[in-house]
C-alpha positions in Angstrom: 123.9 64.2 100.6 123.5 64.6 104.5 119.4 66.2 104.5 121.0 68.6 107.0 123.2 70.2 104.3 121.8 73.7 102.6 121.2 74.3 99.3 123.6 73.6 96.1 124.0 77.3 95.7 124.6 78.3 99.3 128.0 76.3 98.6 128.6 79.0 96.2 132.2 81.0 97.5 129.6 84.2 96.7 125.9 84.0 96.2 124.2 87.0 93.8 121.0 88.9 95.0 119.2 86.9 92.5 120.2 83.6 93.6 119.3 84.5 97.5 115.7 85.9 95.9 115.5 82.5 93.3 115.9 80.5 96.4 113.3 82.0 98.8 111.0 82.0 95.6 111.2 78.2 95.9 111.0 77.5 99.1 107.6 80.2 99.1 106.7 77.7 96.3 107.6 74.3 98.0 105.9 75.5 101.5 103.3 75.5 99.1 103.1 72.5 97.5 104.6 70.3 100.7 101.8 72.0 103.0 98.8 70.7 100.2 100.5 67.4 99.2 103.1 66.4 101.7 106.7 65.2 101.3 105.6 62.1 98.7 103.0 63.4 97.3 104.7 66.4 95.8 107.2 66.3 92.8 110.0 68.6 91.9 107.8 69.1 88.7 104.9 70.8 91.0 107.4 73.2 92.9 108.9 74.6 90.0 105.6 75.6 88.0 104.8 76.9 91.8 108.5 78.6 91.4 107.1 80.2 88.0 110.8 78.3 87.2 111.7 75.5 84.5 112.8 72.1 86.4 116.5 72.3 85.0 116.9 75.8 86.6 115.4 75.0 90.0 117.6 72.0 90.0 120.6 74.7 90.0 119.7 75.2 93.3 118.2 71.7 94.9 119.4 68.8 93.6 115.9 66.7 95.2 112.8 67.2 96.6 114.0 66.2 100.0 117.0 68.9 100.3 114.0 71.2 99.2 112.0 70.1 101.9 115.0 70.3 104.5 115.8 74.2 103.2 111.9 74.8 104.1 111.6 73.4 107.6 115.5 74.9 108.0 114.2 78.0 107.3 111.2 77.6 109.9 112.9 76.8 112.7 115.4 79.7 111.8 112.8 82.3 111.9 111.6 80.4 115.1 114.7 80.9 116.6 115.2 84.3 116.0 112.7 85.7 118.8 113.9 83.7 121.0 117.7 84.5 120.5 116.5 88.3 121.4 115.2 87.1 124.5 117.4 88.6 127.1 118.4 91.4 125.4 116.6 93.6 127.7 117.0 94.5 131.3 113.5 93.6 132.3 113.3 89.8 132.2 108.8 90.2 132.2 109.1 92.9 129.0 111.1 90.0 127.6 108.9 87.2 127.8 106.2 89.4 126.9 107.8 90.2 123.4 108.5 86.6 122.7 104.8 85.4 123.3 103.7 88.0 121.3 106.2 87.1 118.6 105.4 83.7 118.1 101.5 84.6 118.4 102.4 86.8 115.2 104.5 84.0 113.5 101.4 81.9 113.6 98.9 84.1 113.0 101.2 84.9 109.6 102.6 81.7 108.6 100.5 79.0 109.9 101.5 76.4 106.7 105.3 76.7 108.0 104.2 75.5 111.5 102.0 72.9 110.4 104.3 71.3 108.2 107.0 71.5 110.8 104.8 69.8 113.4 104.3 67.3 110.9 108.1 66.8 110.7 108.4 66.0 114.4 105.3 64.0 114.9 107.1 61.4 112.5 110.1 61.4 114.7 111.8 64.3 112.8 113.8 61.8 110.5 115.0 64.6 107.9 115.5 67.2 110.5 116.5 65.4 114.0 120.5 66.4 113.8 119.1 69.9 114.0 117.3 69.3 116.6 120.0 68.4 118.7 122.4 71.1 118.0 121.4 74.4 117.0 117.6 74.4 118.7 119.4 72.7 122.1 122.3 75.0 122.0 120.0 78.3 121.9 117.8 76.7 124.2 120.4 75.7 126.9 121.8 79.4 126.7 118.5 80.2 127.8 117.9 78.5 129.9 121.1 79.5 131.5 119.4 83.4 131.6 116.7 82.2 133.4 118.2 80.2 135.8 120.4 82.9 136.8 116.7 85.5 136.7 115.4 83.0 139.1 118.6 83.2 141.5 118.5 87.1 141.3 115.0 86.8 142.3 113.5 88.3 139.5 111.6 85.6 138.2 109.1 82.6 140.2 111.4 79.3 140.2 109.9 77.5 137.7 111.9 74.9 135.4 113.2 76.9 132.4 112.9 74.0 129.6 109.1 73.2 130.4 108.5 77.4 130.7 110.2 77.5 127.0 107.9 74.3 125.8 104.7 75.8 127.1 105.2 79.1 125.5 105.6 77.2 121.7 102.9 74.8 122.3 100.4 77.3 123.4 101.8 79.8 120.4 101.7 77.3 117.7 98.6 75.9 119.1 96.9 78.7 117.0 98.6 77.7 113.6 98.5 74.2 113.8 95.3 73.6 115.2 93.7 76.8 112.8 90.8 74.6 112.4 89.4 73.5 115.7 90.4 76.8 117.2 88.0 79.0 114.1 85.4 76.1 114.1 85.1 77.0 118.6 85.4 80.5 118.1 83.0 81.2 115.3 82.9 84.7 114.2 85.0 86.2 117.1 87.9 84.7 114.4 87.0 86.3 111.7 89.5 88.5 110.2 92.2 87.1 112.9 90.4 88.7 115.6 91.4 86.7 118.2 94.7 86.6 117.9 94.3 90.3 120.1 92.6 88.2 122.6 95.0 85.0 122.3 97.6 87.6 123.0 96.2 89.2 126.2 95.4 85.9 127.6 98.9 84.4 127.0 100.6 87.4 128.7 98.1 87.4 131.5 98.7 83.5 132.5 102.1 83.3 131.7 103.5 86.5 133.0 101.3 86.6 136.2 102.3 82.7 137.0 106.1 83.4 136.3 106.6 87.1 137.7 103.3 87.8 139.7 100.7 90.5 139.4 
């Protein structure tokens, strides 16, 4: 089985409300289990006692571990995507970039496991998730890129190269997620109860709106 391909069920002609909710209870589970042990150090046995589900019924849905694995880091970078598919959807090109910093601040202030485990994924050369990577993320991101370059000929944005402006914004995003650690252990107890995200936020928006569309 290709590791790009979705689920066993998902190849279902119809899929039942409880399958779709059965589904996003494992991947919960294996998100989990994947984020604690890693890809070989966790078993199909682990995710379905995580699942609350028997091993023969979560197999119904994933035939391995690794298609599991695939559907959780799928499922990432689809939520990652969304944002930034909204992006342009507006009229004012500085209200948009504000909503998607803000956005992925909130994605990793709320689901920091998901971005660590899919940074994990890539530092190892993305081998169950490179295909991907080179159509659906580069598709969305060429089309936005696309927006901005035309912004940037309507004047309405500073000329700066749309890939590395795209880059910068999920690296200084995820930042907070996948480096959760270093950033509580400098901040102390300005983190405490997420805090600083507030602060992350007003900070992004100041640097990277002021650099891209000026005071």
């Amino acid at each position: 089985m290709n590791p790009a391909e979705p689920a066993r069920a998902h190849q279902t002609k119809k899929r039942t409300r409880i399958q779709e909710e059965n589904e996003q209870r494992i991947l919960d589970a294996a998100l989990e289990v994947f984020s604690s042990y890693g890809l070989r150090g966790s078993t199909i046995d682990q995710i379905a006692a995580s699942a609350g589900m028997t091993k023969p019924n979560l197999l119904y849905y994933f035939r391995r571990k690794d298609d599991i694995y695939v559907s959780v880091l799928r499922r990432t970078l689809e939520d990652w995507l969304q944002p930034l598919e909204l992006l342009g959807a507006g009229d004012d090109p500085r209200e948009e970039f504000r909503a998607y910093i803000d956005r992925k601040l909130e994605m990793s202030r709320d689901n920091p496991k998901a971005s660590r485990l899919y940074a994990m994924e890539m530092l190892q050369g993305a081998p169950m998730l490179g295909k991907v990577l080179g159509t659906r993320l580069k598709s969305l991101v060429d089309d936005k890129a696309a927006l901005m370059r035309r912004w940037i000929a309507e004047g309405r944005m500073a000329p700066v190269d749309p890939d590395h402006l795209i880059f910068m914004i999920w690296a200084t995003t995820q930042h907070y997620a996948d480096f959760e650690v270093q950033v509580r252990a400098v901040l102390g107890d300005k983190a405490e109860g997420d805090r600083h995200f507030a602060v992350a936020t007003e900070a992004l928006e100041t640097v990277i709106l002021n650099g891209v569309f000026g005071r």
